[in-house]
VOGU-3710 file (C-alpha; in Angstrom, 3 decimals, decimal comma):
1> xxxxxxxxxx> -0,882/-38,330/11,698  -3,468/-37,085/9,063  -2,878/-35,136/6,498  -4,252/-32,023/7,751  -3,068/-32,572/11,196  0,335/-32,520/9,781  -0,517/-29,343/7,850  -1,412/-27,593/10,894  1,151/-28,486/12,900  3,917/-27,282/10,499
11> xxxxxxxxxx> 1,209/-24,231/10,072  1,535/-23,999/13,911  5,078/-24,172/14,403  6,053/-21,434/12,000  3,123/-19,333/13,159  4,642/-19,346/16,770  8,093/-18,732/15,819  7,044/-15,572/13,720  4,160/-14,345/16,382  7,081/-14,599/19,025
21> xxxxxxxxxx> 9,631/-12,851/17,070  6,582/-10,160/16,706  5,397/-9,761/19,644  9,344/-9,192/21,381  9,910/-6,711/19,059  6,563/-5,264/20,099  7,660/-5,713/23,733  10,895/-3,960/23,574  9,218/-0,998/21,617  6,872/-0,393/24,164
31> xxxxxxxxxx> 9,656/-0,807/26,772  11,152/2,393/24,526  8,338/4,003/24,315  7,597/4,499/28,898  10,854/5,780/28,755  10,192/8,570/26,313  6,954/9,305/28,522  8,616/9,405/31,247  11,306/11,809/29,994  8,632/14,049/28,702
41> xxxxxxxxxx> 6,262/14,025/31,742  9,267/14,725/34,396  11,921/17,064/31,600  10,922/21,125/31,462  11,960/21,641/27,675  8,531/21,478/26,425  9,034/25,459/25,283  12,084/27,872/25,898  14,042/30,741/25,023  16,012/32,092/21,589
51> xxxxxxxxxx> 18,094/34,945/20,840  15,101/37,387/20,465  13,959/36,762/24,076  15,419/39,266/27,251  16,442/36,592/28,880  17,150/32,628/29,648  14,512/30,061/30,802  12,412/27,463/29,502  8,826/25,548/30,704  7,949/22,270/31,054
61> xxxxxxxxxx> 4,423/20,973/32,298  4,905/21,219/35,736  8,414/22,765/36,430  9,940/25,855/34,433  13,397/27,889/34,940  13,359/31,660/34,017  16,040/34,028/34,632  16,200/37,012/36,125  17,339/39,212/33,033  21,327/39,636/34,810
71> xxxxxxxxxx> 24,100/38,613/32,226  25,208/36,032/33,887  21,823/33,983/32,607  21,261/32,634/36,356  18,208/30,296/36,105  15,628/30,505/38,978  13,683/27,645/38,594  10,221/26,517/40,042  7,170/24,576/39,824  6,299/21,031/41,196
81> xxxxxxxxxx> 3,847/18,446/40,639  2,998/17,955/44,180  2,492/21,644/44,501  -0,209/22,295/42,115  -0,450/26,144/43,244  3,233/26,646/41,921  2,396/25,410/38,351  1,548/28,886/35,839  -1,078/28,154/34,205  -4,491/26,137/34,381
91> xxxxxxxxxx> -3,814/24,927/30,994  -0,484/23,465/32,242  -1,992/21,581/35,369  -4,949/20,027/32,766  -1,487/19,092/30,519  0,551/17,582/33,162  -2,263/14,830/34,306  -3,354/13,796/31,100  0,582/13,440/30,603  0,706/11,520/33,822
101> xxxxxxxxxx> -1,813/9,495/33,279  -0,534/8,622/29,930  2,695/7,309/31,841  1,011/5,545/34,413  -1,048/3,418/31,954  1,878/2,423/29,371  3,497/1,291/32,735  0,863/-0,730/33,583  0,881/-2,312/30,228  4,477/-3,019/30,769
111> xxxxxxxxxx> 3,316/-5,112/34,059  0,184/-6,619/32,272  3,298/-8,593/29,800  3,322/-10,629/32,785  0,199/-12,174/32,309  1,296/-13,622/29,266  2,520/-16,190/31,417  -0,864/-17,106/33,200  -3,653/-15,768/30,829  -4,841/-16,401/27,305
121> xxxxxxxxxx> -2,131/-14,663/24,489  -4,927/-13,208/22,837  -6,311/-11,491/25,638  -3,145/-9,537/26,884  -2,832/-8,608/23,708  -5,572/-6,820/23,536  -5,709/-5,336/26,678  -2,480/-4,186/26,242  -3,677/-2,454/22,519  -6,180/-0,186/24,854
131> xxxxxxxxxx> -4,209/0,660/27,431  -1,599/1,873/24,570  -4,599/3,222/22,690  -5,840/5,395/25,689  -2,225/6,300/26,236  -1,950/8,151/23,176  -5,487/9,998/23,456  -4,061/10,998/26,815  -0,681/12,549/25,273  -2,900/13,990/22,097
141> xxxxxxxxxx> -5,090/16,015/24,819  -1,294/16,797/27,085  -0,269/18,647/23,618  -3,154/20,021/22,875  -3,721/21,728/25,621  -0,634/22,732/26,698  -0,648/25,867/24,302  -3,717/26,799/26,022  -1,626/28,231/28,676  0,926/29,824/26,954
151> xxxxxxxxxx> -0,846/33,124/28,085  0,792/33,394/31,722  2,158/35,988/32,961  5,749/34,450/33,893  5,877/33,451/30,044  4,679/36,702/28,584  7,750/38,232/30,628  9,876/35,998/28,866  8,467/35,707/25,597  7,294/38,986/24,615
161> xxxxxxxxxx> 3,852/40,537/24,542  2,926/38,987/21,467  2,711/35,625/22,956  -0,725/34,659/23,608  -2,739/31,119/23,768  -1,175/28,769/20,935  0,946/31,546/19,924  4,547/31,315/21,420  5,763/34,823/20,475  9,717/35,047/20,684
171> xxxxxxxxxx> 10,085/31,690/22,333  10,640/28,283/20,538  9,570/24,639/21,215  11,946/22,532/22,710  12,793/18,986/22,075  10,356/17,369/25,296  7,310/18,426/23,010  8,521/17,284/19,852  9,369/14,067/21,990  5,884/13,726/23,113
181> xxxxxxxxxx> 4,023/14,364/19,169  6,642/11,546/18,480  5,462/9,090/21,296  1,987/9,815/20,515  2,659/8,383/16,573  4,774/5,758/18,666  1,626/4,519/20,939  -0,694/4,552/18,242  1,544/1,883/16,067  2,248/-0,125/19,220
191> xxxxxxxxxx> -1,781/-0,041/20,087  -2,421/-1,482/16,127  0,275/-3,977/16,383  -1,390/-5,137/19,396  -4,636/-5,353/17,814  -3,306/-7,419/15,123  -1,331/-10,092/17,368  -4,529/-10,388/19,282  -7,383/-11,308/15,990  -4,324/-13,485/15,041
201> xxxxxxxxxx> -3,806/-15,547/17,852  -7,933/-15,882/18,111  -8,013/-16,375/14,002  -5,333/-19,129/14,939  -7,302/-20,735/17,260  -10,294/-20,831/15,430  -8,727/-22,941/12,151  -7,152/-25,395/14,703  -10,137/-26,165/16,165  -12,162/-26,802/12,747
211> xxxxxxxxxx> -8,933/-28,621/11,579  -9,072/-30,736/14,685  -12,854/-31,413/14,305  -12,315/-31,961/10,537  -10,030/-34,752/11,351  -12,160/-36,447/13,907  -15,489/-36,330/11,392  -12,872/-38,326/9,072  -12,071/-40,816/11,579  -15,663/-41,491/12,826
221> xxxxxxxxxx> -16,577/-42,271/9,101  -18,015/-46,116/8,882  -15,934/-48,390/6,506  -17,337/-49,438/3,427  -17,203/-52,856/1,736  -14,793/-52,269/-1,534  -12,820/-49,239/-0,028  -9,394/-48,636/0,788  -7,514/-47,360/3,697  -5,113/-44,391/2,907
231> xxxxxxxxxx> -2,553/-44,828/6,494  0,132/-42,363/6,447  3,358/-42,996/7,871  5,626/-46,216/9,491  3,506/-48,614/10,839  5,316/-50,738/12,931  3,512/-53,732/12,576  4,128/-53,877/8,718  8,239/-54,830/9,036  8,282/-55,382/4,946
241> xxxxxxxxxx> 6,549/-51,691/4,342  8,627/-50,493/7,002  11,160/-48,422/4,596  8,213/-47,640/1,663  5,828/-46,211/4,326  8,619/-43,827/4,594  7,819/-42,057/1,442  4,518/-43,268/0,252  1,337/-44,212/1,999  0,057/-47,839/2,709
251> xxxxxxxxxx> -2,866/-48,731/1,314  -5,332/-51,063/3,045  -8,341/-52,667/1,037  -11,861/-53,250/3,122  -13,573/-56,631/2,021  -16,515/-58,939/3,529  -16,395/-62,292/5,096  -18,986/-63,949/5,957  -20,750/-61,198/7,270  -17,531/-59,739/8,959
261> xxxxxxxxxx> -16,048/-56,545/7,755  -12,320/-57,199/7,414  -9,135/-54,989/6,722  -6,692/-57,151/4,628  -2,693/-55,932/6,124  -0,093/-55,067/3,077  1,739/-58,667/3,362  -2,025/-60,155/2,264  -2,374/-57,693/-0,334  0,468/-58,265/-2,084
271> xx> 0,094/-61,687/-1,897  -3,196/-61,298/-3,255
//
């Protein structure tokens, strides 16, 4: 093996063991990450009560409990996604398929890891980095417009008459829109990390390919008269040099015979 084949093949070998390493770490993160948007899309704690409201309840993007102002707190809760007449608020239905579409398409990446069995690393990579990247331009528009419809009527009643569009009044944000601001931070480092494994694997690619080209422009280099042979390695038809070529190179010498270009073997040069 040449020198530089050897190079890149120790190169190669502890490239792949980090890259792997990498990219399940990147795998299982993203894994975490469809659950969160899941849990946000389908849990109605996006914004809710406190102890200056008149009574219970809390909103999601699609489905929202309010109570009916009785001490008991009794929750009456509606809203569906299949039902788009029951959501609020305009802003709300805009909110809920931007979120669902943010779901659908970091499940979709989830499936795409299976190509990384029949496609080229590099380009599941990649196509998994937009898919996440789209993802979180799909949550950023969910939580930005969700606000937008924080001037219904059903939250007003809750809320107090101060409450108006990106002002929440009496009410607080719950933990399911925090959640989502986090997942959005989360998609965007998943999408880069993508991006990364992808130009690395093709970067990768690249200097093994001019490595293996290097190494066959040395090969197909003529022999001159008066130059030596630099073989690397246990050549098994040298028995003497058997245990030195384990630590040093043998060196062959190139000479002329009568017209003939010959390459003397160790046992002649060291007779010589």
């Amino acid at each position: 093996m040449l020198p530089s084949q050897e190079a890149s093949k120790i190169y190669h070998d502890n490239y792949m063991r980090n890259s792997r390493a990498i990219g399940v770490l990147w795998a299982i993160f993203t894994i975490c990450f469809a659950t969160i948007n899941v849990v946000v899309f389908i849990q109605p704690y996006w914004i809710g009560d406190s102890v200056s409201t008149p009574h219970a309840g809390y909103f999601g993007l699609f489905h929202y409990c309010v109570g009916d102002g009785n001490s008991n707190r009794e929750l009456i809760c509606q809203g569906t996604f299949s039902d788009f007449s029951s959501i609020p608020s305009g802003a709300f239905k805009a909110a809920s398929f931007f979120v669902l579409l943010s779901m659908v398409l970091i499940l979709s990446c989830i499936g795409c890891m299976a190509l990384f069995f029949f496609c080229n690393t590099a380009t599941v990579y990649k196509t998994c980095a937009w898919m996440q990247l789209l993802c979180a331009v799909c949550l950023v528009l969910g939580c930005l417009i969700f606000p937008d419809g924080w001037d219904a009527e059903v939250i007003r009643d809750m809320c107090g008459e101060e409450t108006g569009k990106y002002t929440l009044g009496n009410c607080s944000v719950r933990w399911a829109y925090i959640l989502a601001i986090i997942g959005i931070l989360d998609a965007l480092i998943l999408s880069f990390l993508a991006f990364v494994l992808g130009n690395r694997q093709n970067d990768f690619m690249h200097d093994e390919i001019k490595a293996e080209n290097k190494d066959l422009a040395v090969s197909r280099q003529p022999l001159r008269v008066g130059s030596s042979l630099r073989v690397d390695g246990l050549d098994p038809r040298f028995p003497r040099f058997s245990v030195a070529s384990r630590s040093q190179p043998v060196i062959l010498m190139v000479r002329q015979t009568r017209g003939t270009t010959v390459v003397d073997s160790p046992e002649r040069i060291e007779r010589g």
